[in-house]
C-alpha positions, 0 to 999 in steps of 0.5 A, spaced: 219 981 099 213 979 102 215 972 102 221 973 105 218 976 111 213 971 112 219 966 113 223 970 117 218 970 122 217 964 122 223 962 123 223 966 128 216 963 132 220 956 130 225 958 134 222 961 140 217 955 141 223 950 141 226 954 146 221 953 151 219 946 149 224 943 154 227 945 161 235 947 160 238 944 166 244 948 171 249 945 173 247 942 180 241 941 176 244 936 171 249 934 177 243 932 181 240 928 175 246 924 173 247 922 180 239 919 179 240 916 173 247 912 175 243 910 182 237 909 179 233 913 183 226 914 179 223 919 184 228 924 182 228 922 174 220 923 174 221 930 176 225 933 172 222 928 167 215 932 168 218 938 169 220 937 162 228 935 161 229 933 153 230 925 154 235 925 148 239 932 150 247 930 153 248 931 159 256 931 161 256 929 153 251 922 154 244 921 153 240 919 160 238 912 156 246 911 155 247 913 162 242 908 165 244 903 161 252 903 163 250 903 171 245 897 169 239 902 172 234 897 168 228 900 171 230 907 168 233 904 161 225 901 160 222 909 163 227 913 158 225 908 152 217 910 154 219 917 153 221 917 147 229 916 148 233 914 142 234 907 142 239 908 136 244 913 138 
């Protein structure tokens, strides 16, 4: 039973910690993200970057790596890979 609750709680604590990890957009936010991704417009990508925004996570169904890559945003396709984006997705 012991066992049971040490797990739980753990996942539990797991959970949470993720959730916090990176930043959720709202929709203008996502909005404004895509549109700097498609124009290249690193000064607004770096903040929501820093600001904690998962490189990997689909905005309107496609990575931001994806989205740079498709609008020949080179700058930003070379800064996604530098944060870890998923170069096999």
């Amino acid at each position: 039973m012991n066992f049971l609750r040490i797990l739980l709680a753990a996942l539990v604590l797991s959970f949470s910690f993720n959730a916090v990890a990176a930043k959720t957009l709202t929709d203008d936010e996502s909005v404004e993200f895509t549109e700097a991704i498609g124009k290249g417009n690193m000064k607004v990508i770096k903040k929501y970057m820093d600001a904690g925004v998962d490189v990997n996570v689909g905005y309107f169904a496609w990575p931001p790596l994806l989205m740079a890559a498709a609008k020949g945003q080179l700058e930003a396709v070379k800064y996604f890979a530098s944060k870890g984006a998923d170069l096999d997705y």
